[in-house]
C-alpha positions in Angstrom: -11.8 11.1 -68.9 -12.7 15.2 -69.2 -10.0 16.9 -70.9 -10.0 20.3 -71.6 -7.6 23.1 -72.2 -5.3 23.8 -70.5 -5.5 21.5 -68.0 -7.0 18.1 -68.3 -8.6 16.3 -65.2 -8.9 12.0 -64.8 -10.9 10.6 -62.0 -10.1 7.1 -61.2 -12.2 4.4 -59.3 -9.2 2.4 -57.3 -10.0 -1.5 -57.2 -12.0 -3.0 -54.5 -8.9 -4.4 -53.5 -7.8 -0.8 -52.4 -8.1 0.5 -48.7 -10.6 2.7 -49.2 -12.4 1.5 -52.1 -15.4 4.6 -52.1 -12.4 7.1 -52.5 -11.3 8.1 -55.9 -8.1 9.4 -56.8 -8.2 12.6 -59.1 -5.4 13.5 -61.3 -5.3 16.9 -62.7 -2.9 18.4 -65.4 -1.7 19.7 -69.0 -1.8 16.6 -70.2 -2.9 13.3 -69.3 -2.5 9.9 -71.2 -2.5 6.5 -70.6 -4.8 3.6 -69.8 -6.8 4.3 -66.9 -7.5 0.7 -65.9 -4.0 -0.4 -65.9 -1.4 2.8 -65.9 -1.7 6.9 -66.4 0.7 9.6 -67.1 0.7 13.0 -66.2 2.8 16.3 -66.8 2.7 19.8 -66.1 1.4 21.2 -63.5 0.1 17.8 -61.8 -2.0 17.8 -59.0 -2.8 14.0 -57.7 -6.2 14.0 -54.7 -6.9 11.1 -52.8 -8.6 11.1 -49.5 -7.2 13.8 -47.4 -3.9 13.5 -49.9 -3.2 16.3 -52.3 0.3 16.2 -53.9 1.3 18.0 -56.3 4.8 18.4 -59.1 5.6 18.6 -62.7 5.4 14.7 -63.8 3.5 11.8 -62.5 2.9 8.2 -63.0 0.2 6.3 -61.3 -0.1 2.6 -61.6 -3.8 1.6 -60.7 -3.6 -1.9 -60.1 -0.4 -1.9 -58.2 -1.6 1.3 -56.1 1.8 2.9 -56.7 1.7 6.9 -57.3 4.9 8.5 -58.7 5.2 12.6 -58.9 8.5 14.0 -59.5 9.9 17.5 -60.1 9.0 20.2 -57.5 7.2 18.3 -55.3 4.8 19.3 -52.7 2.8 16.8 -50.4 0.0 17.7 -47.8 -1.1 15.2 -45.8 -2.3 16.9 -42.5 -0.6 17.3 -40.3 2.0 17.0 -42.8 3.4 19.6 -45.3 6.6 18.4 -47.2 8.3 19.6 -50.5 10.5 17.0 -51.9 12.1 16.1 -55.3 10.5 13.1 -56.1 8.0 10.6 -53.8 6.4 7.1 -54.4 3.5 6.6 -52.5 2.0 3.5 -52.0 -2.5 4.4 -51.5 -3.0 0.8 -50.4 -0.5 0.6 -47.5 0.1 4.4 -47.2 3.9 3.9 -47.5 5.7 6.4 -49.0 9.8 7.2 -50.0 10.8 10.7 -50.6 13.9 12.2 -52.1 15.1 15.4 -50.4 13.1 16.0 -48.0 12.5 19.7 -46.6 9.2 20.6 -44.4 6.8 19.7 -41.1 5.8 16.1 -40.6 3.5 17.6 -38.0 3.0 20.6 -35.7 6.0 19.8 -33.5 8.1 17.4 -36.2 10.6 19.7 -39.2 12.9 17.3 -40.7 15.3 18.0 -43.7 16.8 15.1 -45.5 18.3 13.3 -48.3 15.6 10.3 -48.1 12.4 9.8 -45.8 10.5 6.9 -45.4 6.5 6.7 -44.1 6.0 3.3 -42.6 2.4 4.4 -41.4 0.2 7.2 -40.4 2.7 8.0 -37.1 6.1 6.8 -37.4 8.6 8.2 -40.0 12.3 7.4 -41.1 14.4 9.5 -42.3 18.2 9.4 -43.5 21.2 11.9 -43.6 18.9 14.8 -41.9 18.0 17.4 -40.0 15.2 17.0 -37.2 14.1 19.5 -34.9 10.4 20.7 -32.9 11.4 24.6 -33.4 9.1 26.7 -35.6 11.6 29.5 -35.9 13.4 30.4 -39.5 16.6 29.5 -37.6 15.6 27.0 -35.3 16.7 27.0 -31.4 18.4 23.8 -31.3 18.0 20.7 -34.1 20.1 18.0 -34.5 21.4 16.0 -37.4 22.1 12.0 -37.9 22.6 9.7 -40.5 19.2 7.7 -39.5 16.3 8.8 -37.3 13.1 7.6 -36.2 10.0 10.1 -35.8 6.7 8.9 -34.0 4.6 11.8 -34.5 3.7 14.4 -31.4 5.8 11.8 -29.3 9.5 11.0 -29.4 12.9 11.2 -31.6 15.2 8.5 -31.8 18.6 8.7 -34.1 21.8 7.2 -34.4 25.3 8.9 -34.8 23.3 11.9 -33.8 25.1 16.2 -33.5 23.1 18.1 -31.1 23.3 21.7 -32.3 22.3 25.2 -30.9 21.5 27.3 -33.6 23.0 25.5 -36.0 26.7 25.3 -34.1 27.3 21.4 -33.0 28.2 21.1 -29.4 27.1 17.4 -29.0 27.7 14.5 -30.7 26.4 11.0 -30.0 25.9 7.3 -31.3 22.8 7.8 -30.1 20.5 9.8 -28.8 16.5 9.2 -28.0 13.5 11.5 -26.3 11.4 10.0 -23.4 8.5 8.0 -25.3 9.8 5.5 -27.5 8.0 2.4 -29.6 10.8 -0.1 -29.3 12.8 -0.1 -26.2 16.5 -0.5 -26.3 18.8 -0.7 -23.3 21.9 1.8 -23.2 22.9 5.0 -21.6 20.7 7.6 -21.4 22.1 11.4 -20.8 24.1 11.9 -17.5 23.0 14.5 -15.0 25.4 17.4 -13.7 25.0 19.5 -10.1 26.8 20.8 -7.5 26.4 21.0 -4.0 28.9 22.7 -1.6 29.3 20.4 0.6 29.8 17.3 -1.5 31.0 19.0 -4.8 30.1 18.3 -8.2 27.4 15.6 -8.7 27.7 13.0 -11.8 24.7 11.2 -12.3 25.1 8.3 -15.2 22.0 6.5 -15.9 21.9 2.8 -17.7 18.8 1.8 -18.9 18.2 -1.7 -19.2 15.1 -4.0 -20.5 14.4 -6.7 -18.9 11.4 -8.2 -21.5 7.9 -6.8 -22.8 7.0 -5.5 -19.4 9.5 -4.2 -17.3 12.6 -2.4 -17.2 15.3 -1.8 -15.1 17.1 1.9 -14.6 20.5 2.1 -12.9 22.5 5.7 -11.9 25.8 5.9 -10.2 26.8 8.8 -8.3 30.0 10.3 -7.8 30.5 13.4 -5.3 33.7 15.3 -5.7 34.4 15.7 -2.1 32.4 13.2 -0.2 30.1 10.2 -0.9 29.3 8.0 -4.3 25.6 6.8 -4.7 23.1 4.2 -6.1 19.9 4.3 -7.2 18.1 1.0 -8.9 14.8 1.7 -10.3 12.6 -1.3 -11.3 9.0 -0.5 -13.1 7.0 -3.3 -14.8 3.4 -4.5 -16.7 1.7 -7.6 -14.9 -1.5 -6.2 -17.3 -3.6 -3.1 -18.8 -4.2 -2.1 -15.5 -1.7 -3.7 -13.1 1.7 -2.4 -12.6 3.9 -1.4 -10.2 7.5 0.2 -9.4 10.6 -0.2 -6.7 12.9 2.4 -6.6 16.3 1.9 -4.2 18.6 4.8 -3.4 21.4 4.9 -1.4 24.5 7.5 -0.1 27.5 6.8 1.2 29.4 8.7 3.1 32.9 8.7 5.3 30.9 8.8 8.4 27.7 6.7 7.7 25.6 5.2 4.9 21.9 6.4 4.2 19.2 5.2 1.8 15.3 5.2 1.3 13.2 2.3 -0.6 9.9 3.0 -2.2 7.8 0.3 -3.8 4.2 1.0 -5.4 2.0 -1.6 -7.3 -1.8 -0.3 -8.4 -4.5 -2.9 -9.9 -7.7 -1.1 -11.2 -9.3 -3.5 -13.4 -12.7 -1.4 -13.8 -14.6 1.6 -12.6 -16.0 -0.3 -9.5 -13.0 -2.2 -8.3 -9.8 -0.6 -7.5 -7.0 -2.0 -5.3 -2.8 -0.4 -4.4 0.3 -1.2 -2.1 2.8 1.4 -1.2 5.8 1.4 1.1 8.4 3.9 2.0 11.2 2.7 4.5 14.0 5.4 5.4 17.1 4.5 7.0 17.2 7.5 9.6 16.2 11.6 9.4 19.9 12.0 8.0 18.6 10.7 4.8 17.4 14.1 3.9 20.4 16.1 5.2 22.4 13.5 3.0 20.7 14.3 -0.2 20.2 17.4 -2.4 16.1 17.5 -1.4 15.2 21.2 -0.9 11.6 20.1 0.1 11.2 21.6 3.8 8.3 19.5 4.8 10.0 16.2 3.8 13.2 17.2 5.6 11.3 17.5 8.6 9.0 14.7 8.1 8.8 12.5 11.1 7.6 8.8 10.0 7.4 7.1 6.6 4.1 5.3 5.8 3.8 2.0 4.0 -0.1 1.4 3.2 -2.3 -1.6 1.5 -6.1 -0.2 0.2 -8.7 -2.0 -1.8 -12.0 -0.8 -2.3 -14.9 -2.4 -4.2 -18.1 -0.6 -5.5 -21.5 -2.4 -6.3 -24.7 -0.7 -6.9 -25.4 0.5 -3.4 -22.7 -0.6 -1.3 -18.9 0.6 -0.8 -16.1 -1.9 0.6 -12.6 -0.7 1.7 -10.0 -2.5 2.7 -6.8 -0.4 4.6 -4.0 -1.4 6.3 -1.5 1.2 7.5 2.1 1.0 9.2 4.1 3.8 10.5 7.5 4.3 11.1 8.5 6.8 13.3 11.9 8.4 12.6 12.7 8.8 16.0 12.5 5.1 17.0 9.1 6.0 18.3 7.2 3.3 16.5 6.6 0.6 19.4 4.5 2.9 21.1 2.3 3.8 18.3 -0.7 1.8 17.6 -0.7 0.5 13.9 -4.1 0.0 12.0 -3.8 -3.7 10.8 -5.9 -4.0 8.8 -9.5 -1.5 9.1 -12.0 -2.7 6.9 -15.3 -0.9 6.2 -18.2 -1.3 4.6 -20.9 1.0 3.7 -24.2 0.4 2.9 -25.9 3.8 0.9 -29.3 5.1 1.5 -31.7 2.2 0.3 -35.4 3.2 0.2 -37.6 1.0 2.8 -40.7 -0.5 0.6 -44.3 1.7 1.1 -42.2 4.4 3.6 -40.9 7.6 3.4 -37.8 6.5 4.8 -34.1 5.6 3.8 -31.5 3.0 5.0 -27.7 3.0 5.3 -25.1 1.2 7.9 -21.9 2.2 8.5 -19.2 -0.7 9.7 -16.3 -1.1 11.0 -13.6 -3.6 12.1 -10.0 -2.4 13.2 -6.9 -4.6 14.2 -4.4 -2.5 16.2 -1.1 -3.9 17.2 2.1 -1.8 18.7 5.0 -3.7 18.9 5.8 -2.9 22.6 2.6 -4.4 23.8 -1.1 -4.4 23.3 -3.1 -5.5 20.8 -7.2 -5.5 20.2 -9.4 -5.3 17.9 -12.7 -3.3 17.3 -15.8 -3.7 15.5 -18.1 -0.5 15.0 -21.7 -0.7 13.6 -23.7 2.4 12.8 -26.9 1.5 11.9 -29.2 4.4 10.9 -32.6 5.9 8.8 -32.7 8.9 7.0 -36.3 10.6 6.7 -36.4 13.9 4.0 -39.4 16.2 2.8 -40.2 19.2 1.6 -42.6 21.6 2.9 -43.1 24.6 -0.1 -39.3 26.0 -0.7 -37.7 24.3 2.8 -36.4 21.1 2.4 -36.1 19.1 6.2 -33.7 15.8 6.2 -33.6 13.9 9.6 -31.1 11.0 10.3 -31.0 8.6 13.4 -28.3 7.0 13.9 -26.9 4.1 16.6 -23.2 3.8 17.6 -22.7 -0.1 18.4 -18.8 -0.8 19.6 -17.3 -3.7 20.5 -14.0 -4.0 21.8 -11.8 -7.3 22.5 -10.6 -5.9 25.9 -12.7 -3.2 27.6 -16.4 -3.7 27.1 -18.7 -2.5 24.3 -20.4 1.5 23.9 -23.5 2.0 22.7 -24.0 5.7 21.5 -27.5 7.6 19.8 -27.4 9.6 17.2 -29.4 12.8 15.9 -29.4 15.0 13.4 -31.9 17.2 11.7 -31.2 20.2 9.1 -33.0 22.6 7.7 -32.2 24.4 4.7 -33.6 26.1 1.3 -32.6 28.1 -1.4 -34.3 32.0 -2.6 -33.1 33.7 -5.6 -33.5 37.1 -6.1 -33.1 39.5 -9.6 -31.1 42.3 -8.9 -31.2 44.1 -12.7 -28.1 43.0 -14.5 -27.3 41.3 -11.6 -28.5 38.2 -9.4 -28.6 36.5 -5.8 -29.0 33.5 -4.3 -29.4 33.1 -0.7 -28.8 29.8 1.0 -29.8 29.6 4.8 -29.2 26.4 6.5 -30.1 25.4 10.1 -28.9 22.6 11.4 -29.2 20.4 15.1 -27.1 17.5 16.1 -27.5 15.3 18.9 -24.7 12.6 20.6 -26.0 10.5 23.7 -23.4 11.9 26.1 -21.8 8.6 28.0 -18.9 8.1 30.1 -16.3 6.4 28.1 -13.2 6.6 30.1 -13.0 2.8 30.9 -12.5 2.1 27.3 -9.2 1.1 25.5 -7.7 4.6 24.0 -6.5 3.4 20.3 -6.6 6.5 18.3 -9.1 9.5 18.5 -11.6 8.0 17.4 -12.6 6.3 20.4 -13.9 9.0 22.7 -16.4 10.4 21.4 -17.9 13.3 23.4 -21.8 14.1 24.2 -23.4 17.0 21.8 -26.0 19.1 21.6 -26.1 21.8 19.4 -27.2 24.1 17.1 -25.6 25.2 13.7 -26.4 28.1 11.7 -25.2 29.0 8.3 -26.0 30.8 4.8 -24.1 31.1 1.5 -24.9 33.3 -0.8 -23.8 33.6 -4.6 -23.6 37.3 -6.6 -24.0 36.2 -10.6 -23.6 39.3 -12.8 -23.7 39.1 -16.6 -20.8 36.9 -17.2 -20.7 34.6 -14.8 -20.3 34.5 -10.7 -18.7 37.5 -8.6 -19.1 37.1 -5.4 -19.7 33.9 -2.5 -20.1 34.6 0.9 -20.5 32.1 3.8 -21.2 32.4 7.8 -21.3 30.0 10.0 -21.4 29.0 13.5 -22.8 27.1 16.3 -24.2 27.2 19.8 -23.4 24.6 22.0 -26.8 23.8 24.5 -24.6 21.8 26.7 -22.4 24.8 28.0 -24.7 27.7 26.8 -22.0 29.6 24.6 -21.7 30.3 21.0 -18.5 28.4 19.7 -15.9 30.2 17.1 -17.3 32.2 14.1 -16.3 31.2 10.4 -16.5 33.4 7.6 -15.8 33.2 3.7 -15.5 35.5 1.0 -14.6 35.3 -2.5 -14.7 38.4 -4.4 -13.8 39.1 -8.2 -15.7 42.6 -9.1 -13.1 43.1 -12.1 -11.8 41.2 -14.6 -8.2 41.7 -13.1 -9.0 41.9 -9.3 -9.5 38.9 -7.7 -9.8 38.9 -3.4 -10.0 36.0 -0.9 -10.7 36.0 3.0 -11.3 33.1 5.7 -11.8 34.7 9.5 -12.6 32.5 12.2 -13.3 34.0 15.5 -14.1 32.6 19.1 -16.5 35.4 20.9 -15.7 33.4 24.1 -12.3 34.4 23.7 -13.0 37.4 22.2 -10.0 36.8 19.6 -9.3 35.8 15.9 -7.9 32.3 16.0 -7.7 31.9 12.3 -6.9 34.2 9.0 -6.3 33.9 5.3 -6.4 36.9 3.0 -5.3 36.6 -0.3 -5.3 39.2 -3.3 -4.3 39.2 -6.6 -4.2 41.9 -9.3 -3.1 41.0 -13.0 -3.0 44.3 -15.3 -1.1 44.2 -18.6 0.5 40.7 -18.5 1.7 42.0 -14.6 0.6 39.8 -11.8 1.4 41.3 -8.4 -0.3 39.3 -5.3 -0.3 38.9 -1.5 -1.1 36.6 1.4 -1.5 37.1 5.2 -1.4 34.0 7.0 -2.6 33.6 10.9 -2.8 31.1 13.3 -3.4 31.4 16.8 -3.3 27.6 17.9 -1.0 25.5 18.2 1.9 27.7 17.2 1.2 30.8 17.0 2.0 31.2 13.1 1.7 34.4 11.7 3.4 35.2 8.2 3.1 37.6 5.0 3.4 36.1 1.6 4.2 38.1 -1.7 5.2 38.3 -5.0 4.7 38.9 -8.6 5.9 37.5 -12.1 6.3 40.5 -14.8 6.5 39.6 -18.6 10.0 40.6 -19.6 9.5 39.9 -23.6 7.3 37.5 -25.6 8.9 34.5 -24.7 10.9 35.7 -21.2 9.1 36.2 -17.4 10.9 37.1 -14.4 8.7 35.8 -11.2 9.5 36.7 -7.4 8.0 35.5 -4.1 8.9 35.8 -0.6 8.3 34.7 3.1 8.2 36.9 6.1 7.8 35.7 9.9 5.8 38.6 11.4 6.2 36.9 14.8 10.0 36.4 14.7 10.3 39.7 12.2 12.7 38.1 9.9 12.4 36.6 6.6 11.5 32.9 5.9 11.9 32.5 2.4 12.7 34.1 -1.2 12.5 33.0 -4.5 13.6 34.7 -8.1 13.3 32.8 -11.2 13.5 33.3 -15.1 11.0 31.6 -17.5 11.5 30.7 -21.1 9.0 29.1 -23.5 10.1 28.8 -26.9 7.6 26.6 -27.7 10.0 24.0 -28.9 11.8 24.2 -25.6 11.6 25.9 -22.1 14.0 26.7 -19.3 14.2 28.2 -15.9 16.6 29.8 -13.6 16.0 30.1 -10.3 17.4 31.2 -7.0 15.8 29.9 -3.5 16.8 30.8 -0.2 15.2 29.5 3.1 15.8 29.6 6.8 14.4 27.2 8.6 13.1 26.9 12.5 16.5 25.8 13.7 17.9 29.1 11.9 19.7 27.7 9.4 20.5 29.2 5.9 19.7 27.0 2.7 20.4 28.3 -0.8 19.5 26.6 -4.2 20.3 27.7 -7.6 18.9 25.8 -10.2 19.2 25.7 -14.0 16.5 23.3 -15.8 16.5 22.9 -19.3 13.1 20.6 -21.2 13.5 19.6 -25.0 10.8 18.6 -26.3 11.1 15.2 -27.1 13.9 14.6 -25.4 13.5 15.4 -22.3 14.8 17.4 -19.1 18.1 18.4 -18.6 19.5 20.4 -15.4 21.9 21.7 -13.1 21.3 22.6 -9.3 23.8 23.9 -6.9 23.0 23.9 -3.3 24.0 25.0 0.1 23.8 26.0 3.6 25.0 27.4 6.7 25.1 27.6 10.2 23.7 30.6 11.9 
């Protein structure tokens, strides 16, 4: 014992029995008396170390070979992350247990509690008893709410019972219970109902029951009631079969006066290690109307014309690659017996494997395809792509050759036998420019494919004819580093076909960020047989003083004929406020495709948006979306969305 005046200091050896037997705990105050192999006193101005534990208050009592600490009377505790004043706590150094008496302060970063009682149960989860719990860092916090019991599993979830949800401290919510997203120990119940609007169905309830069904699976169940036309279902079925094998079904379904319309998904993934990996996904929708039925505002899905279900496996040895695919499509407009399905293709690929006492390399490509379509015809084909790679360097130019042999074998319609040639040459200069440097990246490259006539061979996908080449490519990319990193990269390519005598379309890239706000993309590809630009992409951005203001020209000669401008810009309105806007315009039809305004918040302790979408599509109809989204953190997403269209 050191005493000393004022204060007096005791350092105490805790029991091998203890947790952390190496650790001492150190007691410092006014006075100190006791026994300190059995029990110690302490009073004014304590302050009580252990570990990364410094508590401090006006009395304490610590009993050594029970492993109890007392401190009482102003009471401050910091335990990082936590930082708590209390009146009184008993901590427990074996277990790391702990009680405290009126509770105010931050269990972590994200946790604030206030209560009449708290209890640690470990280093994560907290309990706490007629409080106040809430993720908001502000004097007055945002939103909190207050229970008789709740459950706090640090930087994840919040679960209480007999909970008041309140907005700046005004209740406008009250619950038996009321839990966030992530929780230790499920429990089935209902879980917060879900509000919209849509004008041609009404107001949207959504009521979600959440059911557990064991240690590894669950079951979620939401009924749906439209004002005006149409109730729905949607099951959704998740469960564990291991660490890394699980899996999903999800069912939804609308009814309607006039017809009923419903999609199934199911997924299941197994990846048991880095070199073995395996999944099954299927998607079956009932018709197109599906999407008209539902509130998606997802364009491409609306106009979506198959679903895909889909079996892969792949497995990865040392030099070898096996995948396994099978793949079914449904087309939407009945179209599916005349489409060829791939079941199942399996490849294998055997990587370059040095041949003993040679320069050379191995490798073989394989094959073998079942195709089946349901309104006749059915084969099978096996591919087999043998080939050597040769490589070497002469001085700064590095030459790699490969031949290869096409081997195909069909059920009905013969067999092709195809060579294969190609040789590239390519190196790399770098040049000092001052502050500044380049790098220069030429590449020239030939490529040779026996030309054969294939036309009395079975036509199952594109694959199968596979047209003579010889040709010439030529390309170089080149980097611009300056003294904090890249500015520039520049690429141009093309090639020269030796079977027609003509250069084929012209591709350039260009990425350009002179300034630390400027940033400037550009993709041009040009046919000089055609004399014309078949393809453009220009994109620019400028962000100056929080402002971001940016714009993209789209073209596309083939198929369509697209040709579009793209805009918009998001403007800080406040610290924790942005407004955003973007728009569409058709430059062919010279009328507008698509707007969008939106508000951000982040308050840190939650975020919201409010947006407004409008969009016409091809057949000229007008679809409007105004959606309110709401995240608590902790608890989860919460939103409104109103939708609509019309009829040109």
């Amino acid at each position: 014992m050191r005493i000393g005046l004022p204060t007096v200091t005791l350092v105490l050896a805790p029991s091998v029995c203890l947790a952390a037997a190496s650790q001492p705990v150190e007691i410092t105050a006014q006075k100190v008396w006791g026994n300190a192999n059995t029990q110690v006193r302490a009073t004014g101005k304590v302050t009580v170390k252990f570990k990364d534990v410094t508590i401090t208050g006006n009395n304490a009592l610590y009993d050594r070979e029970k492993g109890i600490l007392r401190v009482w009377g102003n009471v401050t505790v910091t335990e990082p992350p936590a930082r708590l004043k209390c009146s009184n706590i008993v901590y427990n150094l074996k277990t790391k247990k702990a009680v405290l008496e009126k509770v105010e302060g931050w269990l972590s970063s994200t946790d604030r509690i206030k209560a009449q009682r708290v209890e640690r149960l470990n280093e994560k989860e907290w309990i706490a008893y007629d409080g106040e719990y809430t993720p908001c860092s502000h004097s007055c916090p945002d939103w909190s709410v207050t229970a008789k019991e709740f459950k706090v599993l640090l930087g994840e979830s919040f679960q209480g019972k007999w909970v008041a949800f309140r907005v700046k401290e005004v209740p406008i919510l009250v619950s038996p219970y009321l839990s966030g997203p992530l929780k230790r120990k499920r429990s089935s119940g209902l879980l917060f109902p879900r509000f919209g609007y849509v004008n041609k169905d009404g107001f949207i309830y959504k009521q979600p029951l959440y059911i557990v069904l064991g240690r590894s699976a669950d079951l979620t169940v939401t009924l749906e009631k439209r004002t005006r036309n149409g109730k729905g279902l949607e099951a959704n079925f998740r469960y564990v079969l291991g660490k890394e094998n699980r899996g999903e079904l999800d069912y939804y379904q609308i009814v309607k006066k006039e017809r009923k319309d419903w999609k199934l998904n199911f997924s299941h993934y197994y990846f048991p290690s880095d070199y073995l990996y395996g999944s099954a996904k299927a998607s079956v929708v009932s018709s197109r109307n599906y999407y008209t039925s539902s509130t998606s505002f997802n364009v491409e899905e609306e106009t979506q014309l198959y679903s895909k279900s889909d079996v892969t496996g792949s497995k990865l040895w040392e030099h070898a690659i096996l995948n396994v695919n099978a793949v079914y499509l449904r087309y939407l407009n009945g179209a599916a017996d005349t489409i060829y399905q791939k079941l199942p293709n399996v490849n294998f690929y055997l990587m370059d494997t040095p041949i003993p006492k040679t320069p050379f390399t191995f490798n073989l490509d394989s094959e073998v395809t079942y195709f089946y379509r349901k309104a006749g015809g059915s084969s099978y084909r096996l591919n087999a792509t043998p080939a050597v790679r040769y490589s070497r360097n002469f001085g700064v130019v590095k030459e790699s050759a490969l031949l290869s042999y096409l081997f195909t074998s069909y059920q009905h319609g013969g067999s092709r036998h195809l060579w294969k040639f190609t040789n590239s040459l390519r190196t790399n200069r770098f040049y000092p420019l001052g502050n500044y440097a380049l790098s220069v990246n030429p590449e020239l490259l030939f490529t040779y494919v026996e030309s054969k006539d294939q036309s009395n061979l079975p036509l199952f996908d594109t694959t199968d004819r596979i047209p003579g080449e010889k040709s010439l490519s030529v390309s170089v990319t080149n980097y611009l580093y300056g003294p904090k990193g890249r500015v520039a990269r520049g690429s141009l390519s093309t090639t020269f076909n030796m079977y027609s005598q003509s250069w084929q379309s012209v591709k350039g890239d260009l990425e350009l960020s002179p300034l630390k706000w400027l940033s400037l993309r550009e993709t041009v590809q040009f046919s000089p047989q055609e004399g014309r630009v078949e393809f453009s992409n220009t994109y620019t951005s400028v962000s100056l003083f929080g402002v971001n203001l940016w714009s993209n020209y789209y073209y596309q000669s083939i198929p369509e004929g697209l040709r579009y401008l793209r805009w918009g810009t998001s403007v800080p309105l406040g610290r924790y406020l942005t407004f955003s806007y973007s728009q569409r315009y058709d430059l062919k039809l010279s009328q507008d495709r698509e707007k969008e305004y939106a508000l951000t918040v982040n308050r840190g302790c939650w975020s919201g948006v409010l947006s407004y979408r409008w969009l016409k599509t091809y057949d000229n109809t007008i679809k409007y979306q105004i959606m309110l989204r709401i995240n608590l953190v902790k608890l989860g997403s919460y939103g409104y969305k109103l939708s609509g269209e019309r009829n040109p």
